[in-house]
PAFI-210606 format. One record per residue (C-alpha): x, y, z. Coordinates in Angstrom, 1 decimal, padded with zeros to 4 digits. Layout:
<atoms>
east, north, up
X, Y, Z
...
</atoms>
This chain:
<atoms>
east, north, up
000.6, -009.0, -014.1
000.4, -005.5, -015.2
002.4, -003.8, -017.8
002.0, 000.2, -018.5
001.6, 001.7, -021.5
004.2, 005.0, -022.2
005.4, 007.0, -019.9
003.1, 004.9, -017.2
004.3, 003.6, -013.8
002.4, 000.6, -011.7
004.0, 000.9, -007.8
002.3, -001.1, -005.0
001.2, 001.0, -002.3
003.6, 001.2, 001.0
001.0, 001.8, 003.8
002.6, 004.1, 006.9
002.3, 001.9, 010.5
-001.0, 001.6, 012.1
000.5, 002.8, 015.4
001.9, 005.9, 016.9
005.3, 005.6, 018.8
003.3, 005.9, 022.0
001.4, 003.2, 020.7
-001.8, 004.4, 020.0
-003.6, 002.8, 017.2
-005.0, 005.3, 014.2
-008.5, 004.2, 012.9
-008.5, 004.2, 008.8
-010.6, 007.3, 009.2
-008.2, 009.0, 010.5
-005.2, 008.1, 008.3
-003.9, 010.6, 004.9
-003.4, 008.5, 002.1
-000.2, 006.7, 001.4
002.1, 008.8, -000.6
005.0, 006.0, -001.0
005.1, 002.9, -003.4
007.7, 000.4, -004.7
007.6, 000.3, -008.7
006.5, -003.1, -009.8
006.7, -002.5, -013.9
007.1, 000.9, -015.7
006.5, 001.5, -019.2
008.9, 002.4, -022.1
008.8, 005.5, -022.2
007.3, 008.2, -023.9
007.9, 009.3, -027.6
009.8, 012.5, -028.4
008.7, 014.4, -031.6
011.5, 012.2, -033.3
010.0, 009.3, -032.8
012.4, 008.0, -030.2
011.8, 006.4, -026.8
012.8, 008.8, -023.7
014.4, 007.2, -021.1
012.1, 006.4, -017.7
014.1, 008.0, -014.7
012.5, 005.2, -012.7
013.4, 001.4, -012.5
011.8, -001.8, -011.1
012.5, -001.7, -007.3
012.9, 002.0, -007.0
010.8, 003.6, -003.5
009.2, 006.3, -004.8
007.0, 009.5, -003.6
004.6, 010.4, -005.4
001.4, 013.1, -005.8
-001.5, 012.9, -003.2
-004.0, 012.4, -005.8
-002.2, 010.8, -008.6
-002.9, 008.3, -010.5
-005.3, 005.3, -010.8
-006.1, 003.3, -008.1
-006.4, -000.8, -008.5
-006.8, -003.7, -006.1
-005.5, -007.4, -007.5
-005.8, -010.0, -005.0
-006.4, -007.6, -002.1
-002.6, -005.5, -002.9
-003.6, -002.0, -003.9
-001.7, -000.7, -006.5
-001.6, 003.1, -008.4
-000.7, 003.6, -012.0
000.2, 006.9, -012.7
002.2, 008.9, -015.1
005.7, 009.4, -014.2
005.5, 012.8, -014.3
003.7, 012.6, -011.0
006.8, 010.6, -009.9
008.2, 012.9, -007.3
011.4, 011.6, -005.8
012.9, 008.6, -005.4
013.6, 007.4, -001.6
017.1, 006.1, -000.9
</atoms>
């Protein structure tokens, strides 16, 4: 599949529902961008000035928010996906 290089993420894009609670339908024009992905394969880390990997503070599986316009957007096989830089890793949902 993919793997990142450094302190890189890949996450696979969560999409919010396509209907309100009232059950109106919101056109794709209307939508904000997904903010929300599942982490798929993360990187080893990033080097200190010792030469030594740091730990990611992110793991395979992990729901994470992330910024709006973060990152590098992919589509493989129709799934879009966003590798970004775990710095722009902003939380992780529990």
């Amino acid at each position: 599949m993919i793997k990142p290089l450094g302190d890189r993420i890949v996450i696979k894009v969560i999409e919010d529902t396509e209907q309100t609670s009232g059950g109106i339908f919101i056109p794709d024009s209307a939508k904000e961008k997904p903010q929300k992905g599942e982490v798929i394969a993360v990187g080893l880390g990033k080097l200190n000035d010792k030469g030594e990997r740091e730990p990611m503070d992110v793991k395979v599986g992990d729901i994470v928010l992330y910024a709006k316009y973060a990152g590098t957007d992919i589509k493989i096989d129709g799934v879009e996906y966003k590798i970004l830089s775990i710095k722009d890793a902003l939380a992780i949902v529990e």
